[in-house]
N, C-alpha and C positions, 0 to 999 in steps of 0.2 A: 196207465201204470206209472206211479210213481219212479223213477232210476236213479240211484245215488250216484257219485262217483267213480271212476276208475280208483278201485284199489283203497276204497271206504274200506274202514275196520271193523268186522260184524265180531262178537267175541262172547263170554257169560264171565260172570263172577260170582264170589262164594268169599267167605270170612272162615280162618280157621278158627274160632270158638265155637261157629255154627254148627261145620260137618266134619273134624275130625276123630272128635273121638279121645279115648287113651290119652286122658288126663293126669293119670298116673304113671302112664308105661315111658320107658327106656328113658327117664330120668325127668322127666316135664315136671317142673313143680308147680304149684299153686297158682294159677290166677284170679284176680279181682273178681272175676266172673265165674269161676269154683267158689270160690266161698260166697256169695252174693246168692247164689242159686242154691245154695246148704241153706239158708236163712229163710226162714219159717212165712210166706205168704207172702213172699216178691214174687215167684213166677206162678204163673197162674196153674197148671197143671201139676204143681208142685213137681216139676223137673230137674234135670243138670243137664248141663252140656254133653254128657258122656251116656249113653257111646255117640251122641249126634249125629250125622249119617253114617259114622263109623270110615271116613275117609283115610285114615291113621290106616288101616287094613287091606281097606278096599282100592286103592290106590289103582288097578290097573283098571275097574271094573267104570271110573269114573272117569280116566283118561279114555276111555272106548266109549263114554257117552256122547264127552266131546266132539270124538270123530265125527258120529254120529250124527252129530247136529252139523258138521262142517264148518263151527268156529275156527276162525284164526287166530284167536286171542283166548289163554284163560287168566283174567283176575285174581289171584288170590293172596291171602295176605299169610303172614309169616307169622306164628307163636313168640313170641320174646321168650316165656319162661321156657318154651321147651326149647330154644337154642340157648339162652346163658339163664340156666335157672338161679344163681342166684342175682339174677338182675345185669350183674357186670362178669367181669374175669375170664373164664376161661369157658369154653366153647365147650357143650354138651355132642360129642361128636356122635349119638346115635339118633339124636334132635334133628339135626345137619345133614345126617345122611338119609333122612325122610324127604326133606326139600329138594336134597340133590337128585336124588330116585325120580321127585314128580319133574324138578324142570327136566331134567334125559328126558322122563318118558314124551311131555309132551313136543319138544323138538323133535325126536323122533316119527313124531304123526305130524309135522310140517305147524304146530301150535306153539304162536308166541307167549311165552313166560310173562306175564305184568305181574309185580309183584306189589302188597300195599305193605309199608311197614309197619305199621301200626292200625291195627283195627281193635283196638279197646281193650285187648288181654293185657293190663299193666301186668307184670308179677307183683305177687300180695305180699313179698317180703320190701317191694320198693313203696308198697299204699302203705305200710307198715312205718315207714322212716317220713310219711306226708306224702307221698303219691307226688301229682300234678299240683297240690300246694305248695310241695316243697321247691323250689328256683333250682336247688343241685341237682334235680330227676332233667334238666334240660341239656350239662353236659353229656348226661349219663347214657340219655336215650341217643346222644350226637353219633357216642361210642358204638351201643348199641348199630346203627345205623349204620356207620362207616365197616363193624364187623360183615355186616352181611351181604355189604359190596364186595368185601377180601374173598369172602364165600363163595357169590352166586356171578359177581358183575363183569366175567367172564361170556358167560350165557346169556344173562338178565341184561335188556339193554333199558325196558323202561321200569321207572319206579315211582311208584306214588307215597309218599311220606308219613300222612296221617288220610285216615278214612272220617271224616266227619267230627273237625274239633267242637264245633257247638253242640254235639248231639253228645258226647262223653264229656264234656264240661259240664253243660247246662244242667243235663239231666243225669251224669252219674255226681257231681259234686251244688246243683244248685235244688233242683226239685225232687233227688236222690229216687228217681225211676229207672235208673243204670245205676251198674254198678261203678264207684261203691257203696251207692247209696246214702250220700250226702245232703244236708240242704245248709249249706252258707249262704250270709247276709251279700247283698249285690257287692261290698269295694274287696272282698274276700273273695268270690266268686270273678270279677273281673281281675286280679293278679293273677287264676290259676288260669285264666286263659291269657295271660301275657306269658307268664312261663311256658306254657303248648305253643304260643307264638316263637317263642326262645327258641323252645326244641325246635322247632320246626328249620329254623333261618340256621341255625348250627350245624343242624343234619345234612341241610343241600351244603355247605359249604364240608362239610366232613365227607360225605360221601363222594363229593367231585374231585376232594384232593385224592382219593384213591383210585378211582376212574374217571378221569374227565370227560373221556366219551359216555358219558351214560345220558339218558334224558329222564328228568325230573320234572314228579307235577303234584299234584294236590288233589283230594276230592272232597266236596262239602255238597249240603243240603240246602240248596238256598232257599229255596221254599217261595220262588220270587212272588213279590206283587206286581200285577198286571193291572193296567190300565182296561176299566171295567169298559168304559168307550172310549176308542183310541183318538183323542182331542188331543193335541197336544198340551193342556194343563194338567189331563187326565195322566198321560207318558210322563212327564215332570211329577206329579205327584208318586207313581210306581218309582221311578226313579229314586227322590227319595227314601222313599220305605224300605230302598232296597239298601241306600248307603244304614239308614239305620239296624235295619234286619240282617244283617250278612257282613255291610263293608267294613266293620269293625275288624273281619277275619282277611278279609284281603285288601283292605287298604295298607294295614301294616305289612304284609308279606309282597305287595307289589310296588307300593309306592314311599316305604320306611315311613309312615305317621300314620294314626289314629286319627277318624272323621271328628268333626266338632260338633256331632252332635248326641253324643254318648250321655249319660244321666251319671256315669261315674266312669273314672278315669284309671289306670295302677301306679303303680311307683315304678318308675322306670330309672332304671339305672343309667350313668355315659354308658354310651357305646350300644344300645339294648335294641336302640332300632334299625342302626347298621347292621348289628346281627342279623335282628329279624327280616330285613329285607335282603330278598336273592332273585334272582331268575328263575324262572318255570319254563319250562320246556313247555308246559303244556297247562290246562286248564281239568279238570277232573270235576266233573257235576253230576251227580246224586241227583234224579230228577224224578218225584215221585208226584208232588203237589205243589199248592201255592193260595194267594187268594187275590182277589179282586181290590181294586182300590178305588176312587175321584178323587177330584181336587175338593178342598175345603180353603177358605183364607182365613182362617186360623191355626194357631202350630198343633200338630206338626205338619201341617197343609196337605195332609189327604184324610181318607176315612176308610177303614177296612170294610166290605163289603159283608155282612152277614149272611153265613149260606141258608139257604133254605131247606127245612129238615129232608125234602125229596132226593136233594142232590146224589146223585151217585157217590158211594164211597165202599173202601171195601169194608166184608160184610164183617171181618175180623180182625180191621185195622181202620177205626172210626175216622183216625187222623190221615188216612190217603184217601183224600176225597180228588176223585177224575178232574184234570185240569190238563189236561194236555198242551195250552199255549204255554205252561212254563216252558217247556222245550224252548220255545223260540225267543221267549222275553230272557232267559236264561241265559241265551246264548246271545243276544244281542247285546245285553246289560257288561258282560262279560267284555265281550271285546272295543264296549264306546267306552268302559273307566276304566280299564285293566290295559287294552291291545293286546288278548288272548292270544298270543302266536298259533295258538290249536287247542280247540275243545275236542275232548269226547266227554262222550256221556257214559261215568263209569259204572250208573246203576240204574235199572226202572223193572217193572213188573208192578205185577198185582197179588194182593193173597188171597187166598180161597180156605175158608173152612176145610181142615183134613176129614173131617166124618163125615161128606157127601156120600150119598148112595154112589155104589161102585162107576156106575152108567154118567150122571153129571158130573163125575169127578174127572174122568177120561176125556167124556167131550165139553171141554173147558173154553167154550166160544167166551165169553165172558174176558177173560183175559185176552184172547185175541185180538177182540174190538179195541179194550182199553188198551193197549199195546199197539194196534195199528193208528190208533187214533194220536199217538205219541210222535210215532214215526212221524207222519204226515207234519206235524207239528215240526219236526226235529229236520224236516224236510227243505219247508220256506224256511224255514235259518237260514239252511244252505243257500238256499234260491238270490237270498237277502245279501248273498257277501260272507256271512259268520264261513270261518275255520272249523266245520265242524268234520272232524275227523276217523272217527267212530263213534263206538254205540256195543255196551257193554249189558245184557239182560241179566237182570235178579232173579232167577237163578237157575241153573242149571239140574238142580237137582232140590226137594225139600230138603230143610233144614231147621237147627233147633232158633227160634226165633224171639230170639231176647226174654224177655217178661211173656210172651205171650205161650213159652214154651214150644210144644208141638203141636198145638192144636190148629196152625194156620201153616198154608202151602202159598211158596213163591217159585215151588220149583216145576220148569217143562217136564221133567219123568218125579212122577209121587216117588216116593222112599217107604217101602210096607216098614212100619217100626218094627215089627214082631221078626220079621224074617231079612231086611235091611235091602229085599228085591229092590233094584230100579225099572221102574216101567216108563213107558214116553207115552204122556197127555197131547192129544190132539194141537196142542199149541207146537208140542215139541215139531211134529211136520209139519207145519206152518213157518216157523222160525228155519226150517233146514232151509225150506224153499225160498225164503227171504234172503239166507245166506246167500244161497245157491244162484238166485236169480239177478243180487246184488237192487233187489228193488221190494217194494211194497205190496204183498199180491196177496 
């Protein structure tokens, strides 16, 4: 049996665009991802985010799930528009007192608040004035940020800033498969991710002038490449792929400069990269896939390894195909160019088709494996030296899932759409026992 830690952090997380719900109600206005989801053949099931799991309602019925599981930790992130619908000014106080309701409730069951500030809901009145093109949306979101420390950072000690900026860049403003559905040319598309760099280095520095006791981190999708055999040309070759693939997002927020091997560069203004660089409390990795690399002596001196059409992947997310050494090359990579002070891992699972027969839906060995097999991974990290500090499962409950709509499950209890029941999938007692036992069984 594998044993982590004394006082490891086992925990679940959820996004509220996913599962709350009441995208209308008690004053929430618009988000990039309401109106993205209105728009005629972006989600696949032609869905909205509403009612989503209906967590806006259900509120106590998911805090008793948690119990359930015996997490210490829940993840979730915070609505922008329904705490300052119009983007800025003045505080939506029936928004406010939705949040406030969830952190009580879960303190009261002995469950740490992590809160993520940004998981992709821009308000659609601020994509309206240029979104994340615009360079002002970077004080703006600072505000935003530093508000919800005045708010929660009482209770709330940790806080994660943005939830996966290459994945709301890339894909809501370059290949426009998130909302808001953009595709800009590459030197237009790297400004809006200097400006998300902006916000970023502004926010920790706004939100620490309100509470300086808080700890602050990040979460990205690094998606790392691994050395397909571990030669060391082969490790130098992943290495670089990774400064290309990823350290564009944290070379500037850990080290103040951009790598030099970028294909295009922003305008950066005096002062642009002492903003963007700050302290992290902490490290935040999204750990779902990854791919294979070697060395080549030609540039960029590795080769991506092409999967083979067998490979495991999931059956309704072609793009998480099973890799479980990311865990570890993820957490390595992090603390030889970063010096991670502390990883966790603030997201993994697997999806499953929601239309399985009632019987393979329940017993969900499938994700078990793919999920033990991660641990294990996330394990020799540990073994290795890495800071890994917790471990965060996608998700606690089904949810509405981007483009893909409703038709795939990341969550330990199914969510019945019709009736909004939560049941617990056989991973769910699997996962309690994990908690419980503080080990891999």
């Amino acid at each position: 049996m594998l044993t982590f830690p004394e006082g490891f952090l086992w925990g679940a997380a959820t996004a509220s665009i996913q599962v709350e719900g009441a995208s209308n109600e008690d004053g929430k206005a618009p988000s990039v991802w309401d109106t993205y989801c209105r728009t005629s053949g972006k989600i696949k099931d032609g869905s909205t985010p509403d009612p989503g799991a209906d967590s806006y309602h259900r509120l106590g019925e998911d805090i008793r799930v948690l119990k359930e599981l015996g997490v210490k930790a829940y993840r979730f992130s915070i609505a922008w528009p329904r705490i300052l619908p119009a983007g800025s000014g003045a505080v939506n106080a029936k928004g406010a007192a939705y949040y406030q309701r969830l952190i009580d409730g879960l303190l009261e069951h002995g469950i740490e608040p992590w809160v993520t500030v940004y998981h992709w809901d821009l308000p659609q009145c601020l994509e309206d004035e240029g979104g994340w093109r615009n360079r002002a949306l970077a004080p703006t979101f600072a505000e935003y940020a530093a508000t919800l420390v005045r708010l929660y950072g009482d209770r709330v000690k940790n806080w994660i800033v943005f939830n996966e900026i290459q994945a709301f860049v890339d894909q809501g403003y370059g290949n426009g498969w998130k909302a808001p559905g953009l595709e800009l040319p590459p030197k237009e598309l790297m400004q809006v991710y200097h400006h998300a760099l902006l916000a970023h280095g502004l926010a920790c520095k706004a939100m620490r002038a309100v509470n300086p006791a808080i700890k602050i981190g990040t979460a990205e999708h690094p998606m790392p490449r691994m050395p397909v055999i571990e030669t060391p040309e082969n490790i130098q070759a992943a290495s670089r792929a990774w400064d290309r693939h990823i350290g564009f997002l944290f070379e500037p927020m850990m080290h103040g400069r951009y790598p030099d091997n970028l294909d295009v560069y922003p305008a950066i203004k005096p002062g642009d990269m002492e903003a963007i660089k700050d302290r992290l409390d902490f490290m935040g990795l999204n750990m779902y896939t990854g791919a294979y690399v070697e060395a080549t002596e030609a540039p960029p001196y590795y080769r991506t390894i092409p999967f083979p059409r067998h490979h495991f992947s999931a059956p309704t997310q072609g793009w998480l195909r099973m890799l479980p050494d990311a865990m570890y090359w993820g957490a390595r990579f992090s603390v030889e160019k970063y010096g991670a002070p502390a990883i966790y891992f603030t997201e993994n699972g697997l999806s499953t088709p929601h239309d399985l027969p009632p019987e393979e839906d329940r017993d969900d060995v499938t994700r078990i494996m793919f999920v033990k097999a991660y641990l294990a991974a996330m394990h020799a990290a540990i073994a290795d030296g890495c800071p890994v500090k917790g471990y965060f499962f996608w998700s606690p409950i089904d949810s509405f899932e981007w483009i893909s709509g409703y038709t795939c499950s990341f969550g330990l209890y199914r969510v019945d759409w019709k009736t909004m029941e939560r049941t617990p999938r056989l991973s769910a007692k699997w996962y309690r026992e994990v908690v419980r036992r503080n080990a891999i069984v």
